[in-house]
C-alpha positions in Angstrom: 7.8 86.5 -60.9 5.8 83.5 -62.0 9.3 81.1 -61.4 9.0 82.4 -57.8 5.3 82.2 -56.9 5.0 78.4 -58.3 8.2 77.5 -56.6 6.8 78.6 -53.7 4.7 75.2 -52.3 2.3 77.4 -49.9 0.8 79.8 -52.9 -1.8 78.9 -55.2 -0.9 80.8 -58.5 -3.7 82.0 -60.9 -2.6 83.2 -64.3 -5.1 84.9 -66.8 -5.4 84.2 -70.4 -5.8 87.2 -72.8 -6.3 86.8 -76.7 -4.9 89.6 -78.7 -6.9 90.0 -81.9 -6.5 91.4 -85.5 -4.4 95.0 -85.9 -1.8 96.9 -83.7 -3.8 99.3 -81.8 -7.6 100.0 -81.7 -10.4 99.5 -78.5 -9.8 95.6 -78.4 -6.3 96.6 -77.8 -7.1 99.1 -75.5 -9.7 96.8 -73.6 -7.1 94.5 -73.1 -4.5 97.2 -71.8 -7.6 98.2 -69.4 -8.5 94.9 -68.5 -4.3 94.2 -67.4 -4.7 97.7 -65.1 -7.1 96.4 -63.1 -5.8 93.0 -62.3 -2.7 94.9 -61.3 -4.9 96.8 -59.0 -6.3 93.8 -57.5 -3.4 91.9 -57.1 -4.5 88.1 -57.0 -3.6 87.3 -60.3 0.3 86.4 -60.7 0.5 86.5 -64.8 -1.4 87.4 -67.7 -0.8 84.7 -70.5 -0.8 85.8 -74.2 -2.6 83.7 -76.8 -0.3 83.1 -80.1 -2.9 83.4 -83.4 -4.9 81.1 -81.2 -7.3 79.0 -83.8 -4.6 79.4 -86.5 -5.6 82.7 -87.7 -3.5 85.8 -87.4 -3.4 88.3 -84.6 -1.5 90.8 -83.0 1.8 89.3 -81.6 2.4 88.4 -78.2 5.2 90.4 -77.9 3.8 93.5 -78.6 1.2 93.3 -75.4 4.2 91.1 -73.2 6.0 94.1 -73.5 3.5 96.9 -72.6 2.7 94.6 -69.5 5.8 94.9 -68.5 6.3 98.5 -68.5 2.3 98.0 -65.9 4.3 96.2 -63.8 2.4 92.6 -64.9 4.2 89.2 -65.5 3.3 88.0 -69.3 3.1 84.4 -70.2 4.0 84.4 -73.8 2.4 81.3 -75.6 5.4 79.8 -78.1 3.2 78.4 -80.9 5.3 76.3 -83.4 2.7 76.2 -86.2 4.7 79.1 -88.1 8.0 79.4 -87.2 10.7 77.5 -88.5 14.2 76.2 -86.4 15.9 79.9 -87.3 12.7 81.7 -86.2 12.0 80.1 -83.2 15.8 81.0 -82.2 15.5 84.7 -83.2 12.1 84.7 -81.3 14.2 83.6 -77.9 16.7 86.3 -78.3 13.7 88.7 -79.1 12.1 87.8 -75.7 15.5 87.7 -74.1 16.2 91.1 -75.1 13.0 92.4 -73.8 12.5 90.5 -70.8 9.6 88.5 -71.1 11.0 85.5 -69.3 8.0 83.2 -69.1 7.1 80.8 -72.5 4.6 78.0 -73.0 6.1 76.2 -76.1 2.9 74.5 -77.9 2.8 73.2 -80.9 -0.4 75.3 -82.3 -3.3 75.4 -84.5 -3.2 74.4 -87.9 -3.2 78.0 -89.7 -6.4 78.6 -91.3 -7.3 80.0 -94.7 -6.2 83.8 -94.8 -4.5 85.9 -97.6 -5.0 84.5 -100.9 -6.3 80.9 -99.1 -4.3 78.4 -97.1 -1.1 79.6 -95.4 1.8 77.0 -95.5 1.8 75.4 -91.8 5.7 75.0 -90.4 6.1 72.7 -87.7 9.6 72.7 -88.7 9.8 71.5 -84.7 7.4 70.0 -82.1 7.6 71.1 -78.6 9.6 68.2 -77.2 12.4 69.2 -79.8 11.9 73.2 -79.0 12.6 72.3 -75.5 15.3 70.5 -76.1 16.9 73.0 -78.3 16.4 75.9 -75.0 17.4 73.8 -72.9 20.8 73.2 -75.3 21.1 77.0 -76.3 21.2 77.4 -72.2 23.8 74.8 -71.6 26.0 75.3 -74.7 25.3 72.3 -76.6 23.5 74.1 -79.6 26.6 75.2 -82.0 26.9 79.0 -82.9 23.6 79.6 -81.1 23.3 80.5 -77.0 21.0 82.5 -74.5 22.1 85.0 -72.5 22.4 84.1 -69.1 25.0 86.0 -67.7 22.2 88.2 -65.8 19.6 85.5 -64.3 16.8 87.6 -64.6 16.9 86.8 -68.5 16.7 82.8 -67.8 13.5 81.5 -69.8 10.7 79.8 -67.5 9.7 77.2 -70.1 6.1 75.5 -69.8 4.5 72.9 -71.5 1.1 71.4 -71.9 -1.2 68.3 -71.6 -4.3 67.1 -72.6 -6.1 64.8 -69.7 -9.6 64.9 -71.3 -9.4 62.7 -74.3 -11.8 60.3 -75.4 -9.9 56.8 -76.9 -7.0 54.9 -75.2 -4.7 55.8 -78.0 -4.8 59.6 -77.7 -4.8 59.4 -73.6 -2.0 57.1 -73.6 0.0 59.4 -76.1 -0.6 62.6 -74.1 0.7 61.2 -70.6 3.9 59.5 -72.4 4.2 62.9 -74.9 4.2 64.7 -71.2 7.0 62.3 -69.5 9.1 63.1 -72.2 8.8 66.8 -72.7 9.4 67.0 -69.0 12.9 65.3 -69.8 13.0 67.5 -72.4 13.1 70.3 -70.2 9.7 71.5 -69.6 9.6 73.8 -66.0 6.4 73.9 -65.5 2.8 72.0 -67.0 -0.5 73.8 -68.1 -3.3 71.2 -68.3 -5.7 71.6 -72.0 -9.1 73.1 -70.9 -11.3 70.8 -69.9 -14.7 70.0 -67.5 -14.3 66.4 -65.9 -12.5 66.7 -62.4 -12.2 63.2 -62.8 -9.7 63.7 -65.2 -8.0 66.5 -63.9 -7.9 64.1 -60.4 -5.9 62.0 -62.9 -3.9 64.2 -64.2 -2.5 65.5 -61.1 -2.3 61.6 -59.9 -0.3 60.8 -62.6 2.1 63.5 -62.1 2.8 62.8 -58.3 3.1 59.3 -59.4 5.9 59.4 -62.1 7.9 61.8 -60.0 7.6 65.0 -61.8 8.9 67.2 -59.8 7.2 70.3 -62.1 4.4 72.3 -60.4 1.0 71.8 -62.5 -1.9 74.4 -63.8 -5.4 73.2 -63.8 -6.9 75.1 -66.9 -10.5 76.3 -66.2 -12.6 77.9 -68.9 -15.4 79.9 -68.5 -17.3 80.1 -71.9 -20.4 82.1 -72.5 -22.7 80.0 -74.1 -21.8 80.2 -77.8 -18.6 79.5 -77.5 -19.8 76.4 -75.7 -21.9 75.8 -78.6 -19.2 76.0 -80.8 -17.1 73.9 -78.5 -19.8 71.1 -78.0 -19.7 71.0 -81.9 -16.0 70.5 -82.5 -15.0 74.1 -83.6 -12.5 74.5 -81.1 -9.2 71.7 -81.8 -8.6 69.2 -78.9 -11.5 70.5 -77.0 -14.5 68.5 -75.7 -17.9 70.0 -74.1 -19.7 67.4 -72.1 -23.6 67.5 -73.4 -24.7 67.8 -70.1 -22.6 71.1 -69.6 -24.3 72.5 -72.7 -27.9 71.4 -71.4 -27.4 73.2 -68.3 -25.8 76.5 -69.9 -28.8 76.8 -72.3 -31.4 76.3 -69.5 -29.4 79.0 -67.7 -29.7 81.5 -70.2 -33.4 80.6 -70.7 -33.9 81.7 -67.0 -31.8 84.6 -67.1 -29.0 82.9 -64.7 -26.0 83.4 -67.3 -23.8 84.4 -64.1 -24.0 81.0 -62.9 -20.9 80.3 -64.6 -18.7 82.1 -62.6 -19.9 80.5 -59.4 -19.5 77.1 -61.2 -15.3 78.6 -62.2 -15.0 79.5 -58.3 -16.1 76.3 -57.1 -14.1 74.5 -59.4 -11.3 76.6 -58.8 -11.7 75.2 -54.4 -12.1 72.0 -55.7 -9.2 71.9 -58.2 -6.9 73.5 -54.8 -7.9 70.9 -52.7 -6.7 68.5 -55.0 -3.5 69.7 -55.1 -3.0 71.2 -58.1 0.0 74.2 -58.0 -2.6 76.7 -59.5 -5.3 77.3 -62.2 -4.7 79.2 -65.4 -8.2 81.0 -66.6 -9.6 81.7 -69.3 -12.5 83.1 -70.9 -14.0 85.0 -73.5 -16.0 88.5 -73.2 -14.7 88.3 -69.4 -14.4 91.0 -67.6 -12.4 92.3 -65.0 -15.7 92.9 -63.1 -15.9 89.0 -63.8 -12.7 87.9 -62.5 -13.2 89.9 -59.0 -16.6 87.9 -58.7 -15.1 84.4 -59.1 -11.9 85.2 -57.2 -14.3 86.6 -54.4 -16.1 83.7 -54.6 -13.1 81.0 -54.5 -12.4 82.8 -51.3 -16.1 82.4 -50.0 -16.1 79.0 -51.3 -12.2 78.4 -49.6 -13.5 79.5 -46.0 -16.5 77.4 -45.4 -16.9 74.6 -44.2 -19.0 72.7 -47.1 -18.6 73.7 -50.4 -22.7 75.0 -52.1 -24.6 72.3 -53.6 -23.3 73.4 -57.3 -22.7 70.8 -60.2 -19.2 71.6 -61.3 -18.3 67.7 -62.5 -19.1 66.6 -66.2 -17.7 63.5 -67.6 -17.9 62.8 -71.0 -20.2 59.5 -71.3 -18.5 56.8 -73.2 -15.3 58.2 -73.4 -12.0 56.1 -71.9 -10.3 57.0 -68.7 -6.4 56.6 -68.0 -7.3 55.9 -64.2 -10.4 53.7 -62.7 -11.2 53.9 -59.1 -10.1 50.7 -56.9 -11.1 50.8 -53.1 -11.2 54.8 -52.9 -7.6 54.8 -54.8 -7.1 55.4 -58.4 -5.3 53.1 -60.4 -4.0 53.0 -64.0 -6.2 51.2 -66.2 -4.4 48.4 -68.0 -3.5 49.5 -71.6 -4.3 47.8 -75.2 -2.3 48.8 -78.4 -1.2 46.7 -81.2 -5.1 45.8 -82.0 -4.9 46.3 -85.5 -0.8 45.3 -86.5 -1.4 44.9 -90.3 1.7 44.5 -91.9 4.0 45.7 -89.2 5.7 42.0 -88.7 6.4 41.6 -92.4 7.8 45.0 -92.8 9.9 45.1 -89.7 11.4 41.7 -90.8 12.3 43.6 -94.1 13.7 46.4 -92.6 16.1 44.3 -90.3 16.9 42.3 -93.4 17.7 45.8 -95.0 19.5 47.7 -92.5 21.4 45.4 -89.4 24.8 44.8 -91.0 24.9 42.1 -88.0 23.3 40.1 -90.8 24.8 38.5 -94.5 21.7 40.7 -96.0 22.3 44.2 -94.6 25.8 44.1 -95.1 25.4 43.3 -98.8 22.6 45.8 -98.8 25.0 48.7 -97.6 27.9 47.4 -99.9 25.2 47.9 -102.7 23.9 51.5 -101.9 27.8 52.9 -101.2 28.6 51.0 -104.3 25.3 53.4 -106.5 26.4 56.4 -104.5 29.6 56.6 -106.0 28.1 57.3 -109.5 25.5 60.0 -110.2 23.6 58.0 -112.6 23.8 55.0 -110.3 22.4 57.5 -107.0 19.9 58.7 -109.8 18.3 55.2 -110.2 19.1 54.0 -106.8 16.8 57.0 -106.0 13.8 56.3 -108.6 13.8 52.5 -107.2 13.4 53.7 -103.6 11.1 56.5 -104.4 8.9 53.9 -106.5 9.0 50.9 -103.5 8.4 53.6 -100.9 5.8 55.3 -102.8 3.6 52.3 -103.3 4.0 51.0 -99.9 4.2 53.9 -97.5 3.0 57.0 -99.7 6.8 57.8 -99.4 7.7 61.5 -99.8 11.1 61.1 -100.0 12.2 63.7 -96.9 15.8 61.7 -97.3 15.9 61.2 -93.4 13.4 58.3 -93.2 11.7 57.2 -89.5 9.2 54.5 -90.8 10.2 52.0 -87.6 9.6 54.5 -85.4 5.7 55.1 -86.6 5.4 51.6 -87.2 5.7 51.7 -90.7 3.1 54.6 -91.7 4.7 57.8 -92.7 4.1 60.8 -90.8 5.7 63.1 -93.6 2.6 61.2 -95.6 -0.1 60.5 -92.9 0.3 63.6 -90.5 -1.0 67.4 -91.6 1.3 68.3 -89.0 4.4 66.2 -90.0 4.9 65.2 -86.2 7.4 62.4 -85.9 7.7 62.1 -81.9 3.8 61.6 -81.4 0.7 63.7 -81.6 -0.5 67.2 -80.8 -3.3 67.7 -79.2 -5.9 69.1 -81.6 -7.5 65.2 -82.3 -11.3 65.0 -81.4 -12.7 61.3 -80.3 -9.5 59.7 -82.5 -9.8 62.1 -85.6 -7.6 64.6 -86.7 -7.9 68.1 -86.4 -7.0 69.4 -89.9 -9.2 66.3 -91.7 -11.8 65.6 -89.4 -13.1 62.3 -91.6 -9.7 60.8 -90.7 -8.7 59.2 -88.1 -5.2 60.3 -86.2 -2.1 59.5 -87.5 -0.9 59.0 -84.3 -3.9 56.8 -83.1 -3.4 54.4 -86.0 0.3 54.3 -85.3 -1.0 53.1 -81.7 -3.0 50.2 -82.9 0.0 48.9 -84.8 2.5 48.7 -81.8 3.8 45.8 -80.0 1.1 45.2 -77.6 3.2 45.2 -74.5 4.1 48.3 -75.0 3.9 50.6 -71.8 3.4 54.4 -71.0 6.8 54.2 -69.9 8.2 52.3 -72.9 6.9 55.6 -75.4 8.4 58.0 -72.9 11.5 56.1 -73.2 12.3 56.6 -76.7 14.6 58.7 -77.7 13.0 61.8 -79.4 14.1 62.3 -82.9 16.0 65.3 -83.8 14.8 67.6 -86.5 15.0 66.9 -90.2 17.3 68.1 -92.2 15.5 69.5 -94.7 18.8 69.8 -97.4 18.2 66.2 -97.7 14.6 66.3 -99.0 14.1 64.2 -102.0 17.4 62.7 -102.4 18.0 58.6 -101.5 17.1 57.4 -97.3 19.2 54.6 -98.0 22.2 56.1 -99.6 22.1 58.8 -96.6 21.6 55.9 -93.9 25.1 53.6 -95.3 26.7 56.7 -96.4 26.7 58.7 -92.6 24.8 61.8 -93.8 22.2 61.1 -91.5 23.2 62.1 -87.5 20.1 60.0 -86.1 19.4 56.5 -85.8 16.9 55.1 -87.9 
């Protein structure tokens, strides 16, 4: 089981990444059947994860090849993408993979679906994956009314993973990945796979951080071996959250101009040594057009590589020039850089003086406020216009969409329902390239702006220590915040 081999401190654990494509059955289906055989056979891989419409375009479901692995006798790593399923589908999805055993999950938040039937599907994100994991972890202990996991038979206990982005390229998105990962391990997170990436620096950092902050969760270094167009299409931003180094690029091209394509693999296996030594838990890999032919040669080679005594005179290290590191080097020792948010505050004072004025019934102000809005909300007509005054002052300030269960303080007064494709309200995915967003690449990040407008002592810490905001409840959508708020309809703080 993959609980057992990464609780186990003396094994390194390698997991395998295969993407199901388009249609039920067929050779890609078979290839991938083929391909599961003969890890079996070898034996050095501990799990074969499962893509979920990786890109945001549809594909066979993970479930469907979790469960023939089962029956070879292979551990599946389901991938628990959020970007279509909403809070009643993501619980019927559990007991689905409950029922049929596959006990491993890495809950992400996904790819913004692409265009498909008749155009643009409608993207969920009815949850993000600090409120998924909260929710398992709640369905385990009894906390989530009417709804519960079954784990009267401990086999059928989920293994829940979560992941992390260590190679951005701006202070805001770093910063937000580290304190999004402090609080999804709070949320419940078992284990941590790393976002593919190039720079062992960062990984270095990654791992450092973790040791640092006390997590006690094992951590998989994500290695990716592309064949040189995906790494073209990579290096030119096709792939969300994902940065090719130039230099990497450079060196692949000249590769293939020489006829050394293979060098790739050797560059995996001596990454893979490295990574080890570090003292990461394991490495997840992945690859496209990989073979199992492939896999045999770079797991040979990390065991070449492991047993000597130098490790070959191979450039495996690519930092991205110009991009900001969480960590500088200080007398051989990495140290956390200090941070800088709140550059750009705009209106945040004014508004946050507003909304205390508004809403703390400490104060003359608020109390009259709240008299006021259960005073409308006792008349229809009077809720009505109540309503139309708060959608028109909301509107022209915030782009207000009137979701009924408003978190403006929390985003430092810019509306995620309004600013973020996504609709994220506990902080960003991971799909933002150099501080723009993945869905409208000419705009910057929601959650980077947000970043500039915070108090500027603001910590790692202090973000992880927020609270994360529950789901919305969607049967208020378009009806008053502030009648809601005063009136108790709302179960969250504001």
């Amino acid at each position: 089981m993959l609980r057992s081999a990464l609780g186990s401190p003396h094994e390194f654990v390698i997991t395998y990444e295969l993407v199901p494509g388009q249609g039920c059955c067929g050779k890609k289906v078979e290839r991938l059947l083929d391909l599961a055989r003969e890890v079996k056979a070898d034996g050095r891989i501990s799990a074969l994860s499962i893509t979920d419409n990786p890109g945001g375009s549809a594909a066979l479901a993970p479930a469907a090849i979790g469960a023939e692995l089962l029956q070879l006798g292979i551990e599946p790593l389901i991938h628990f993408s959020l970007k279509d399923k909403n809070r009643s589908q993501i619980v019927s999805h559990l007991y689905l993979y409950q029922r049929l055993g596959l006990r491993s999950l890495l809950v992400m938040g996904g790819d913004f679906p692409k265009p498909g039937y008749y155009g643009q599907a409608r993207p969920v994100f009815d949850l993000d994956s600090i409120q998924t994991l909260q929710l398992m972890r709640d369905m385990e202990t009894g906390r989530h009314p009417g709804c519960a996991l079954s784990l009267e038979q401990p086999q059928r206990r989920l293994f829940k993973g979560c992941v992390v982005s260590p190679f951005k390229a701006t202070e805001a998105e770093q910063v937000w990945q580290y304190a999004q990962l402090l609080r999804k391990a709070a949320a419940g997170a078992d284990f941590i796979i790393s976002q593919l990436g190039f720079e062992l620096g960062r990984f270095e950092e990654l791992i450092t951080f973790v040791r640092r902050r006390g997590l006690s969760q094992p951590v998989l270094a994500n290695v990716f071996i592309p064949s040189l167009p995906v790494a073209r299409a990579m290096a030119a931003g096709k792939v969300p959250g994902v940065l090719l180094p130039p230099e990497l690029l450079a060196r692949m091209e000249q590769e293939a101009a020489q006829g050394r394509s293979q060098v790739r693999l050797e560059r995996a296996a001596a990454m893979i040594v490295r990574l080890r030594r570090m003292g990461f838990q394991g490495v997840h890999l992945g690859g496209n057009g990989l073979s199992c032919s492939d896999l045999r040669t770079v797991l040979d080679q990390v065991e070449v590589f492991d047993a000597a005594a130098e490790l070959p005179d191979l450039a495996v290290d690519f930092p991205l020039q110009g991009a900001w590191t969480f960590c500088r080097r200080e007398a051989g020792r990495l140290e956390e850089r200090p941070i800088q948010p709140g550059r750009k505050p705009g209106a945040v004072r004014i508004r946050a003086l507003s909304h205390r004025l508004m809403f703390d019934q400490q104060l003359l102000t608020g109390r009259l406020f709240a008299h006021f809005c259960r005073f409308c909300a006792q008349g229809r007509r009077r809720t009505a216009a109540l309503t139309l005054l708060e959608r028109a002052v909301k509107r022209l300030l915030f782009s207000c969409r009137m979701c009924g269960d408003c978190t403006l303080a929390r985003s430092a007064f810019l509306c995620p329902q309004a600013g973020c494709p996504k609709r994220l309200v506990n902080g960003p995915c991971g799909g933002s390239r150099f501080g723009f967003c993945e869905v409208h690449p000419d705009r910057r990040c929601f959650w980077v702006r947000v970043y500039e407008r915070l108090d500027p002592q603001t910590t790692v810490s202090s973000l992880a220590a927020l609270p994360p905001l529950p789901p919305k409840d969607w049967a208020l959508e378009k009806t008053s915040f502030w009648v809601n708020w005063f009136t108790g309809r709302l179960r969250q703080g504001n």
